[in-house]
N, C-alpha and C positions, 0 to 999 in steps of 0.2 A: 645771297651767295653761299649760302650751305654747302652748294654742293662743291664749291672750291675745301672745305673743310673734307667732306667724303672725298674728294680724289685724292688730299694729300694723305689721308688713312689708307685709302687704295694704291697710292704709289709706293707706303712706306710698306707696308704689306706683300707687294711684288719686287720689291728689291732691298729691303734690308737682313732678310733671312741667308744671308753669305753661309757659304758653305766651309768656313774657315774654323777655326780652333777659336772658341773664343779663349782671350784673355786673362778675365775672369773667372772664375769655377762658380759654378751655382752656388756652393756652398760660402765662399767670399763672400757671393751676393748676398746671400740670405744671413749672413754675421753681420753684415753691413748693414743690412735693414733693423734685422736685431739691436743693433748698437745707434740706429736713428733712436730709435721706441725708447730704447733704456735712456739717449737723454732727451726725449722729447725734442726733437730737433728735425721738425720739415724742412732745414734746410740743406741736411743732410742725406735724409729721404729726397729731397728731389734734387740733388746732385746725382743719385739714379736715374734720372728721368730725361729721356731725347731733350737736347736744347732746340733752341729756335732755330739754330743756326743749323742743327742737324738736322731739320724739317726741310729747313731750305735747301740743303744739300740735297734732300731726299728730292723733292722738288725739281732742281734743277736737273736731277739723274732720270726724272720722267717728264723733262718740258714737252715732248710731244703730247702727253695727257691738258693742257693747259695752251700750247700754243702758244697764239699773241696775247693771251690773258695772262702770263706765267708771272710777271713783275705785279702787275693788279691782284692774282692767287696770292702771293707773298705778303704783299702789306695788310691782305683781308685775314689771312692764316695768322701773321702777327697779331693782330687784334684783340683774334678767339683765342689766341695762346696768354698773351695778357688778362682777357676778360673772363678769360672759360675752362680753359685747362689749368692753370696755376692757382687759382682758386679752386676749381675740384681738387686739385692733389693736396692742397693745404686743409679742403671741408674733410676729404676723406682720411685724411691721416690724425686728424684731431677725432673724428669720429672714434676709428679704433682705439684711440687712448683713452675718451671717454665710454668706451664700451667695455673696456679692459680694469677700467675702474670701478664697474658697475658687477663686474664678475668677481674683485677684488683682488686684481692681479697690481702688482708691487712692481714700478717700472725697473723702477732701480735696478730688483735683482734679478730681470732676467738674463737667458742666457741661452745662445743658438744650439738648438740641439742635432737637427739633419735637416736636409729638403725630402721631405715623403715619400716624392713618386720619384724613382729612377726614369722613367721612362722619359720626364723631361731633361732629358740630354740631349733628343733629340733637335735640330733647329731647323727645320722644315716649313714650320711657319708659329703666330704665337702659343704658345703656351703657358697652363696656368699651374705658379709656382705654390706648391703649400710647403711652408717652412715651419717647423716645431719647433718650438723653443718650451723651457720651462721657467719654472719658478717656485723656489721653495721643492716640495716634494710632486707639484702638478706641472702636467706639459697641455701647453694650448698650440693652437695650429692659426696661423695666419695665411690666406687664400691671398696672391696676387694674381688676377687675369691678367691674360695677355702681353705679358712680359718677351721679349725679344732680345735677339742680340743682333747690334748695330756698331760694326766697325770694330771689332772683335770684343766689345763688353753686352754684356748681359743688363738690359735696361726694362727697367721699372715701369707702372703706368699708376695710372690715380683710381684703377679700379683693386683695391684692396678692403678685404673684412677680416676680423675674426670668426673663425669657423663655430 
């Protein structure tokens, strides 16, 4: 049932890109991220990140994609969200910490510096956030894909590296 996974990326895709103000300011978001990192805290980092609930919204805002499957789509999407995406968001956030360490970057003291690209203000569809931050007298740059805004905040995904 994969493909219940691909349509609900494809529903979220065609209608979570509102064309509304978001919220949040990128740069919020990117302090925000910044301040998971400084205390090592995925649970903070994926307090960024669509809920289930918001999948299912999303879901239910495209039941024609799904039909009489849409209840069956939901509890199969529950599952991978349990077994696949929450564990990605926790592999990959630990990654960068231990990547971050390997470069010898001091979580503690980092500290958000801008979002890179102006051009992601745009919300048209996702977009990939690079947020600067430093430490000490160096600035490193942290890449998140496909970041979005959903119901006027700026939401996070489990695809993040150190540049």
């Amino acid at each position: 049932m994969k493909s219940i996974t691909i349509l609900t990326v494809l529903s979220m895709l065609s209608t979570s890109f509102q064309h509304n103000v978001p919220l949040n300011s990128l740069e919020e978001t990117g302090s925000h991220v910044i301040s998971a990192l400084r205390q090592a805290s995925i649970e903070e980092y994926r307090s960024m990140l669509p809920t289930l609930a918001e999948f299912h919204q999303i879901m239910d805002s495209n039941s024609g994609l799904y039909g009489v499957h849409l209840t069956e789509a939901k509890k199969e999407f529950a599952t991978r969200y349990q077994n696949e995406i929450v564990p990605s968001v926790n592999a990959a956030f630990k990654a960068v910490i231990v990547e971050g360490n390997k470069r010898g970057i001091n979580w503690d003291n980092i500290q958000f510096v801008r979002i890179k690209d102006e051009a992601t203000q745009q919300q048209e569809g996702p977009v990939q956030l690079e947020i600067v931050f430093s430490e000490g007298s160096k600035e490193y740059s942290l890449k998140i894909k496909n970041a979005f805004v959903w119901q006027g905040q700026w939401r996070v995904t489990q695809f993040i590296g150190l540049k």
